[in-house]
N, C-alpha and C positions, 0 to 999 in steps of 0.2 A: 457346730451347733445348728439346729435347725431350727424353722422358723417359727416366732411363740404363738401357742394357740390363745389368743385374747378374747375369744368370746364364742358358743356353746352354739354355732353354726358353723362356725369355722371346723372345730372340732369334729362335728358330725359328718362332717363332705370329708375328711381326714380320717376319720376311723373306720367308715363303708371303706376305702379303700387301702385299708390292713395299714398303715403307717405307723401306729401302735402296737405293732404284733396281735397276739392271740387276742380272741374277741367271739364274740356271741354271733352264731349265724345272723346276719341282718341285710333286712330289707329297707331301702331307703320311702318309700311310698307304699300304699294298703294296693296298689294296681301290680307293682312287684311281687308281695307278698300271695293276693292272691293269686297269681302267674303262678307261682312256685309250686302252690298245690300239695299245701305240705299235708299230713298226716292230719285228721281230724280232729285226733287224739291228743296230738301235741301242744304244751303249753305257750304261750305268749307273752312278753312284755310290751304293753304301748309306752312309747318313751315317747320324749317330747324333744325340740332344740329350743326349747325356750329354760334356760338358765333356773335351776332351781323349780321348774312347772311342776304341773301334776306327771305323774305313770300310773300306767296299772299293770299290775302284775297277774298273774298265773290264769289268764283268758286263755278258756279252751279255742284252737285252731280256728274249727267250724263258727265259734261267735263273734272271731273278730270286727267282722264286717256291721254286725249288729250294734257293736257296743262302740263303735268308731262313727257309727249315725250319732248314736244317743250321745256320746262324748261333744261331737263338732254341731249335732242339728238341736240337741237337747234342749233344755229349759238351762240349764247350768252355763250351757256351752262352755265346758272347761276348757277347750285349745281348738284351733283351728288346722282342720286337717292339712295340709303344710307345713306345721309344725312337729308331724306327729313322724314316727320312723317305728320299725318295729323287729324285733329279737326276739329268739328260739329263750324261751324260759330257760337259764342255767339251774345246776341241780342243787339248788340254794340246801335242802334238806343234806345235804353232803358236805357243806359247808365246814372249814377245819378254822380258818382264820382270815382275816378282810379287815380292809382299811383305805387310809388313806396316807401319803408317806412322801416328801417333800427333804430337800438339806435346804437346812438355815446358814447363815453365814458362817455358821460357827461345828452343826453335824447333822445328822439326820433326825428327823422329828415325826414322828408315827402316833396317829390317832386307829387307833384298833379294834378288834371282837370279835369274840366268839360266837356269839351267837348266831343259829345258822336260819337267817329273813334276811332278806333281800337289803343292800349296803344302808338305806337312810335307816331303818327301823333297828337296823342288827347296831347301827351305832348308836340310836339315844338309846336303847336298852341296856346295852353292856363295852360301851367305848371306854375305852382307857388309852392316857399317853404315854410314849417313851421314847426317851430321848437318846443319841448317842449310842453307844455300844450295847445298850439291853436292847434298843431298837435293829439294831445291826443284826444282833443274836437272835429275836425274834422271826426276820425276812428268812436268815441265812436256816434256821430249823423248817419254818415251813414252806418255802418256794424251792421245789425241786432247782436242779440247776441250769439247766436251759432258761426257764423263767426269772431263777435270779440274777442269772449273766445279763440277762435281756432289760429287766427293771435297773439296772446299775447304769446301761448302755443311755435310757431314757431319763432318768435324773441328771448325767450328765450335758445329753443333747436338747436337753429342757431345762437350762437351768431355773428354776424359782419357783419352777411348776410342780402344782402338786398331781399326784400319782393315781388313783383311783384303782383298787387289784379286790378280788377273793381267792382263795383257795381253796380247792376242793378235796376230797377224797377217791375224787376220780380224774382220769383225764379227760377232758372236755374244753371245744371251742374250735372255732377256724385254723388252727395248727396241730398238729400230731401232738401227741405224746407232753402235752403239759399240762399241769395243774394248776395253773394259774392264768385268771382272766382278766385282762386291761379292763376297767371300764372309762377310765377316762383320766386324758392328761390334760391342766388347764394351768390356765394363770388369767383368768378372769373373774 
């Protein structure tokens, strides 16, 4: 067993360093990111370590810095820059199936959906539960198998903790050849 992640900084300093398997190119600070120099062009998610905070999603490259004032210097001040970390848009429009997926005492228990927006929205849109062997059946049809050996591996060595994945229709993220993306393992 490894050690439980109890709260959504712990996690973050744990998933910048791949402990989760596949995962979203990410930068832990906006001084990282823009070091990186990435593509202009390419999209962005501002994530937060604050439990449940705001993100935003699909910010062009070149505005991050802009809308990372307005976010922390703003009238709103939705989050303070230290809390903020940042990830390569995944290819949400590709989107095959995503959730969240935890065992109970008793089997496995999957909150899920299809719809292809980014994990909070795609679930109050179209989340649905399953439990048990329709849950099992659902992981084992859409997570390739390197990712389903892998999610099996982390229910185990997390017990209680829930699972956070999407699916894509493509391969994509910091591993070769999977289709499937951690976003987050918790028990907080």
């Amino acid at each position: 067993m490894m050690d439980p992640v109890l709260t959504k900084k712990d996690f973050v300093r744990r998933y910048e360093q791949g402990e989760f398997g596949n995962r979203s190119p990410t930068w832990n600070t906006l001084k990282e990111f823009l070091r990186a120099r990435r593509s202009r062009f390419e999209l962005v998610h501002i994530r937060n370590r604050v439990a449940g905070g705001p993100t935003w999603y699909n910010i062009a490259a070149h505005d991050v810095e802009g809308i990372v004032s307005g976010i922390t210097n703003g009238v709103s001040r939705a989050a303070k820059l230290e809390d903020l970390y940042f990830s390569l848009m995944a290819p949400t429009a590709r989107t095959l199936f995503q959730g969240e997926v935890q065992h109970s005492c008793q089997h496995l228990c999957l909150y899920y959906s299809y719809v292809p927006k980014p994990m909070r929205q795609s679930l109050i849109e179209g989340g649905v539960h399953a439990e048990g062997l329709r849950a099992k059946l659902l992981l084992d049809w859409y997570l390739d198998t390197p990712s389903r050996e892998w999610l099996d591996w982390l229910l185990l060595a997390y017990p209680g903790h829930v699972v956070e994945f999407s699916v894509y229709g493509v391969k994509w993220g910091s591993l070769p050849n999977r289709n499937t993306v951690i976003w987050e393992v918790r028990n907080y």
